[in-house]
C-alpha positions in Angstrom: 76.0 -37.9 -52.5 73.8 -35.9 -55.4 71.7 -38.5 -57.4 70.9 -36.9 -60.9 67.3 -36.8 -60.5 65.4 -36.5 -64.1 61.8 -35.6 -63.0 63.8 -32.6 -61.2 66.0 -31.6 -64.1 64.3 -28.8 -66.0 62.3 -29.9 -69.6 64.2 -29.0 -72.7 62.4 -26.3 -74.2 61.4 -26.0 -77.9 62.3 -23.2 -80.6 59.7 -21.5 -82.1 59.8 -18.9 -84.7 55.9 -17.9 -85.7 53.0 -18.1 -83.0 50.0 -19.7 -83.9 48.7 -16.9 -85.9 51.3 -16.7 -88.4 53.5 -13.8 -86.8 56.6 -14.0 -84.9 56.8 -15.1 -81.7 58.9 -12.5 -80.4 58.8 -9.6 -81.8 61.3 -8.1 -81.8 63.8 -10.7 -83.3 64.4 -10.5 -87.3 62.0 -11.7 -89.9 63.2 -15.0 -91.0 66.1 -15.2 -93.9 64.3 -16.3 -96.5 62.5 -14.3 -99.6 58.7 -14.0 -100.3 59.4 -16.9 -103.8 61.1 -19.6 -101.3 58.0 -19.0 -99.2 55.6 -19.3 -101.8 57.1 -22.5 -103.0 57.0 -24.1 -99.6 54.0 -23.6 -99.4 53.1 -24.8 -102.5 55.3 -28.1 -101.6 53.3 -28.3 -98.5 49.8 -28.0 -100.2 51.2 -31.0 -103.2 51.7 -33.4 -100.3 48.8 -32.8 -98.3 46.6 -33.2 -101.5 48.5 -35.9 -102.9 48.1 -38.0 -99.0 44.7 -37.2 -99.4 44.3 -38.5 -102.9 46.2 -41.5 -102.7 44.4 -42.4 -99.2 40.9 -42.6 -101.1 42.7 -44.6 -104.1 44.1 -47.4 -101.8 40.3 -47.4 -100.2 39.2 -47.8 -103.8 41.4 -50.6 -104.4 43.9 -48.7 -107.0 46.6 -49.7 -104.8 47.9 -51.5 -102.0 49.0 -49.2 -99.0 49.8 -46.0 -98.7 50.7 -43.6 -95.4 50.2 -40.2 -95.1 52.3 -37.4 -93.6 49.6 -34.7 -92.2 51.0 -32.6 -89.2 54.3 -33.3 -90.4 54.8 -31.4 -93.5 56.7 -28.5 -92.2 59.4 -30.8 -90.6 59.9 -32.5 -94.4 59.7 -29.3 -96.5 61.1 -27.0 -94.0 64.1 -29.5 -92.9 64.8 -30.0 -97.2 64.8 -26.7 -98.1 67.9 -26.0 -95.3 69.7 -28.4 -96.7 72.8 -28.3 -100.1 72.0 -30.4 -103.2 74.8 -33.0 -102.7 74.0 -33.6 -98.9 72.7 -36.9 -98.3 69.7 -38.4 -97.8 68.4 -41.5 -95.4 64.4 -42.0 -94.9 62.2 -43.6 -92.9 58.8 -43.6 -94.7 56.9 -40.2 -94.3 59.3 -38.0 -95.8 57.4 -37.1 -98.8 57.5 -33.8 -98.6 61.3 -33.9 -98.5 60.9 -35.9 -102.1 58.8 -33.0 -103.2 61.4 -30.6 -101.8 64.1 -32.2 -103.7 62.7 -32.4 -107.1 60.3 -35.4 -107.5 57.8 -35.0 -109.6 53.8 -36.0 -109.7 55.1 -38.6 -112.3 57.8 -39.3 -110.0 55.5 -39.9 -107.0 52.8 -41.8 -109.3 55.2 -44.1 -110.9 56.3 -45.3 -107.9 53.3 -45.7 -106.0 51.8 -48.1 -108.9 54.7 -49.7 -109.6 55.0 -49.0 -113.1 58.4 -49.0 -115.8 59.1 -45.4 -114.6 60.0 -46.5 -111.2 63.4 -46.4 -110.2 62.9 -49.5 -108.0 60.8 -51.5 -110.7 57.5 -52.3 -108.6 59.8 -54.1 -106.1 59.3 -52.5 -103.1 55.9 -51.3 -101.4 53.9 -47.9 -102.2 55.6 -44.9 -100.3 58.7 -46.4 -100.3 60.6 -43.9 -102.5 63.9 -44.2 -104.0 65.7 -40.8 -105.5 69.0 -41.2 -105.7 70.0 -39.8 -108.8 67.4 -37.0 -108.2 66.7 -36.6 -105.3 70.1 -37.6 -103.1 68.1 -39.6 -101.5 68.7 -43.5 -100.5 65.7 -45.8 -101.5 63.1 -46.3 -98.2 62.8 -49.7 -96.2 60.0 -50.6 -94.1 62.4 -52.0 -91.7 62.6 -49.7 -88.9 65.5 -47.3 -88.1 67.6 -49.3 -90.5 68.6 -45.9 -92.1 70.3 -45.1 -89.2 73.3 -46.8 -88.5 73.1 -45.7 -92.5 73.5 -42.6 -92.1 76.4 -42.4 -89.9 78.3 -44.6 -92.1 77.6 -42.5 -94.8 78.6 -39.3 -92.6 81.6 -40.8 -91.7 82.6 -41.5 -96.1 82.2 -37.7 -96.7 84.7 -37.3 -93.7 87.4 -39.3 -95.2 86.2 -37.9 -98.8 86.7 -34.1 -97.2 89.9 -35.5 -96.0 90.8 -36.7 -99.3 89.3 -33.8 -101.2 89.7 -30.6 -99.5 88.4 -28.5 -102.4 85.2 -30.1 -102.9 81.9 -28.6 -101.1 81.3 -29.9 -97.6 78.2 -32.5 -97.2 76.9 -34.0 -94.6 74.3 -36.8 -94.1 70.6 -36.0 -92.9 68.7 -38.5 -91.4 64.8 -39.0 -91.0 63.3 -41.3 -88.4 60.0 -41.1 -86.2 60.2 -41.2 -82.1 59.3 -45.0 -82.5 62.4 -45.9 -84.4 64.7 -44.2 -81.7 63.5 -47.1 -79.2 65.7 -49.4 -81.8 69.0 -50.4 -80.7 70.4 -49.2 -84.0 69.8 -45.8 -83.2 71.6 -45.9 -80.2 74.4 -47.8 -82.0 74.8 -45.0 -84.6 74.7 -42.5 -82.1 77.3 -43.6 -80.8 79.8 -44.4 -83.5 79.2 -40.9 -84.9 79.9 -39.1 -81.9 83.1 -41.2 -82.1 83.8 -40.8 -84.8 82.9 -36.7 -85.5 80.5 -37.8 -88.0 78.4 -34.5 -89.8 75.3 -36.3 -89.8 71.8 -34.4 -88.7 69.6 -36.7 -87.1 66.2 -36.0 -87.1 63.7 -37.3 -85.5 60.1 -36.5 -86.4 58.2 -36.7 -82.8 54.8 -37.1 -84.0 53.5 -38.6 -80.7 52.8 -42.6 -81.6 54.7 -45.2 -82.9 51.8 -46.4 -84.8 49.1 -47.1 -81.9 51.7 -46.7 -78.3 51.8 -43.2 -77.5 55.0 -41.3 -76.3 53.7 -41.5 -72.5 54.3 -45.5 -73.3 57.4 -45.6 -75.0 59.6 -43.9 -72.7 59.9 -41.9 -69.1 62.8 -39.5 -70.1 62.7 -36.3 -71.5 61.9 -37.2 -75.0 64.6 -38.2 -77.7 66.4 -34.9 -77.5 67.5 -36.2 -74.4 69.4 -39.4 -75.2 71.4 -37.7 -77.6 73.2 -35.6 -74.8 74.0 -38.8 -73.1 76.2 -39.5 -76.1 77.7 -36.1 -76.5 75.8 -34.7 -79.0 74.7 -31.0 -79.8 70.6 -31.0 -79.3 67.5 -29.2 -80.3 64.1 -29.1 -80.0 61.9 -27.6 -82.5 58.3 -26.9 -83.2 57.7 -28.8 -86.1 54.7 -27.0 -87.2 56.5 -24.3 -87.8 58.1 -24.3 -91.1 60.6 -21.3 -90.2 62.1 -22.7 -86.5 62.6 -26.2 -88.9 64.4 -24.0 -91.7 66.6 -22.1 -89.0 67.3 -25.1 -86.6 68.7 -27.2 -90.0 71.0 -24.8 -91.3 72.2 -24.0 -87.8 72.7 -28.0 -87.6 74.4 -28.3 -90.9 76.6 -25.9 -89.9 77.8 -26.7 -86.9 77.8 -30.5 -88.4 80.8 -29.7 -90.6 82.3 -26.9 -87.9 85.7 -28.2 -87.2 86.1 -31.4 -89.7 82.4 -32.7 -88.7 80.4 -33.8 -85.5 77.0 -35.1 -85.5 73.6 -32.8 -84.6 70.2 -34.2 -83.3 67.2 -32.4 -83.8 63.9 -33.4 -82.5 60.8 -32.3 -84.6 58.0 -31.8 -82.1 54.4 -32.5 -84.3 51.5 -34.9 -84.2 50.1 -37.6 -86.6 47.1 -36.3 -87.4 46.1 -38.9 -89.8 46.1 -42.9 -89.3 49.5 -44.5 -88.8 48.7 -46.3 -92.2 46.0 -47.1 -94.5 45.4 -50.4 -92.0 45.3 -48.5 -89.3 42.2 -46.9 -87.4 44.0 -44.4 -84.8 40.3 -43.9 -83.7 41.1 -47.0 -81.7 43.5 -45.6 -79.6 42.9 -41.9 -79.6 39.8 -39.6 -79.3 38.4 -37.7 -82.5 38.4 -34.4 -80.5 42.4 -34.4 -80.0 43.1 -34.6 -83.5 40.9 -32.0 -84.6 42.6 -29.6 -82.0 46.1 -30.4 -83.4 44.6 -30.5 -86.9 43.1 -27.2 -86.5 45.4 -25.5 -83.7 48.9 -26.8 -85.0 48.7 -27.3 -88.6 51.8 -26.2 -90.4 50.1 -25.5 -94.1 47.3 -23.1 -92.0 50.1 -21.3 -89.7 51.7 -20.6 -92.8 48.9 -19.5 -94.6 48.2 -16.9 -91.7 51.7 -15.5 -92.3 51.1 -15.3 -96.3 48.5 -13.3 -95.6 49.5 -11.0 -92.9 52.3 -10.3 -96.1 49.3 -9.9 -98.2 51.1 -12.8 -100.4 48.4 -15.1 -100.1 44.6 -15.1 -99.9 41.2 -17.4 -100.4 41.3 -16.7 -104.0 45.1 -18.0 -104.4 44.1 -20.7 -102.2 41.4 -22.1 -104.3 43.1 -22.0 -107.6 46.3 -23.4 -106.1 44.3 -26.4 -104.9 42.4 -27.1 -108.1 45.6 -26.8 -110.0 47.8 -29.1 -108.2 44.7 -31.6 -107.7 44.2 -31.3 -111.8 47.7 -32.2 -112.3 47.9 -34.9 -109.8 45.1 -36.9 -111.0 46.6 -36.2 -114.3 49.6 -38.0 -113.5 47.4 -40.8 -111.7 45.7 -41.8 -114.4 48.7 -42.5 -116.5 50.7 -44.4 -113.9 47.9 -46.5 -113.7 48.1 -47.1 -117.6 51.6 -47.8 -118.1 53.3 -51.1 -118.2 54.7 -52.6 -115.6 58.4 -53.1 -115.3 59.9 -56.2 -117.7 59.3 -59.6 -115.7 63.5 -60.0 -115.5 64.0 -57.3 -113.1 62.8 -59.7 -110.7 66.0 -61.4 -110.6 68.3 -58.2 -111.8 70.0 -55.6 -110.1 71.0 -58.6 -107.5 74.8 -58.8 -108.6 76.4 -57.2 -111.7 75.4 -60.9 -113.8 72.7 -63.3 -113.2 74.1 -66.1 -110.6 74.0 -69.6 -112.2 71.6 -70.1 -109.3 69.3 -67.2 -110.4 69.6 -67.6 -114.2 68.1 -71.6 -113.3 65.2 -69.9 -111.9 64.2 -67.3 -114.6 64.6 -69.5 -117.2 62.1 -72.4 -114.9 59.7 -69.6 -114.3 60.0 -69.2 -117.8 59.4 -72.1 -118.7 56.4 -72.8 -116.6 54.7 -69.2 -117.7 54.9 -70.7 -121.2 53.0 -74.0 -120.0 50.1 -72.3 -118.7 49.8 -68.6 -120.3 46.3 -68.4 -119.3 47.7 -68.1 -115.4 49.6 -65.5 -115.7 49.0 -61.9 -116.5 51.9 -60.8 -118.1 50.6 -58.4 -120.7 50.9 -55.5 -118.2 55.1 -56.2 -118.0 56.9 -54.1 -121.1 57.8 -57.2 -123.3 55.4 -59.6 -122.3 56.5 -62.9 -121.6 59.8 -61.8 -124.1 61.1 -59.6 -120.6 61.6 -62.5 -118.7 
């Protein structure tokens, strides 16, 4: 009588490309499949987001906006993870996938419109800063604060390029990718959608960005196994573990997934990003509370993804401080650029609160625009509504 014991099962381990120096962990394996340019503009990617988190941070301090969250630690996972993946794949997010957005195509203006909720955002100011929507440009689905939501999501939407493949067997193979943090994975919808894809043969990536809190409880709290990794074997499901600070084991370990996600009509793949959150959970949270100062300036200084990728730039003498410098001040330019516009434009008309509901205005909805209406009218001098393209004529 053998109990499966799990403290005497062996860890998973964790593929690595690039040691902490910037050169190959072993080497005498091949240089990565990627050219010097696609290097370049990852890094370049990486750099935009850590500037723009750093930038938007101070704003929301400054009362410009509401909320914002950064993504420091985990920019290689979002880049890296992007750049594996086609065009038409698609897209569910948690929240601190910006650097997939960058990735993809956003744009400063992009990224600004949305976070000041101004007429260039696709969601019109209704949903909160950081919450991205790219469909059109992106492939993306819009991001919802509820947690691991995008899940069950994404295996639905894995298993509707299944049928299309079925339907369509000369159109290009896709396959859903899905981001969520360690945190989200304690949800019961991840477990549901686990399950249905591996049902189902689903080509769906999951992956889960381990970053080591879910906001303040620490992995050491939140479960006893062997990480999330570990869960997804229980359901029959092809597992990594990657370092997520490096940018070149999250490139490899994606296109491996995505290929053995559509291997034999599709099956779904879980990858878990190992990283840390260097910065606050949130801009109202103080991680100080619950961690000491000294660990995060180990992990911000021994694990960073943008510095272990600088080292290997300039071991290829494709980087150096100079580069560095004007890089920085260009992309910081630009982005403040772009800031102070967003924060000049008009706000969305005053209708879209009630469109993009149903296809027409309910009778029930139509009663209430024309009320608010009405009362706006009555007391104008309550109501800012200068700052909404058309005035008081949008609604």
């Amino acid at each position: 009588m053998d109990f499966l014991e799990p403290l005497t099962l062996p860890r998973i381990p964790t593929y690595r490309v690039m040691s902490d120096d910037g050169s190959l962990e072993d080497p005498n394996r091949a240089e990565p499949d990627v050219t010097n340019e696609q290097v370049l503009t990852w890094y370049k990617n990486m750099l935009t987001v850590n500037i723009l988190d750093s930038i938007m941070f101070e704003a929301q301090r400054q009362g410009r906006l509401s909320f914002y969250m950064v993504s420091a630690g985990e920019e290689g996972i979002t880049v890296g993870s992007a750049a594996a993946l086609e065009r038409d794949d698609i897209i569910t997010c948690q929240y601190r996938e910006t650097g997939v957005y960058q990735q993809r195509g956003f744009t400063l203006k992009d990224f600004m419109s949305q976070l000041f909720s101004n007429r260039h955002d696709p969601g019109k100011g209704r949903n909160m800063p950081v919450h991205y929507s790219g469909r059109e440009k992106v492939g993306a689905h819009a991001v919802a604060s509820t947690l691991g939501t995008q899940i069950p999501h994404a295996t639905g939407v894995g298993y509707a390029l299944k049928m299309h493949a079925k339907e369509n067997p000369t159109d290009p193979p896709r396959v859903a990718a899905c981001y969520f943090g360690e945190g989200a994975a304690s949800e019961g919808d991840f477990h549901g959608a686990l399950n249905v894809a591996a049902t189902r043969d689903c080509p769906v990536i999951f992956m889960c960005r381990n970053n080591g809190f879910a906001i303040s409880t620490p992995t050491t709290e939140q479960y006893r196994g062997d990480g999330i990794a570990s869960r997804s074997i229980g359901y029959g499901i092809d597992s990594l573990r990657v370092d997520g600070t490096d940018i070149f084991a999250v490139y490899e370990a994606t296109r491996e997934a995505r290929r053995r996600a559509l291997e034999g009509g599709g099956r779904p793949i879980l990858l878990e990003f190992m990283s840390y959150r260097v910065q606050h959970h949130s801009t109202s949270d103080d991680s100080f509370a619950y961690r000491t100062r000294s660990e995060v300036e180990n992990w911000k200084t021994r694990y960073n993804p943008i510095t272990r990728l600088r080292k290997w730039l300039e071991k290829k003498n494709l980087w150096d401080e100079i580069m560095e410098k004007n890089t920085r001040n260009e992309i910081r330019r630009a982005m403040l650029q772009e800031l102070t516009a967003a924060e000049k434009e008009k706000k969305a008309p005053l209708k879209s609160i009630f469109t993009d509901v149903y296809a027409e205005l309910t009778e029930e909805a139509e009663s209430q625009r024309q009320e608010l209406r009405r009362i706006m009218l009555k007391y104008p001098e309550e109501y800012d509504t200068d700052n909404y393209e058309g005035g008081i004529k949008g609604l």
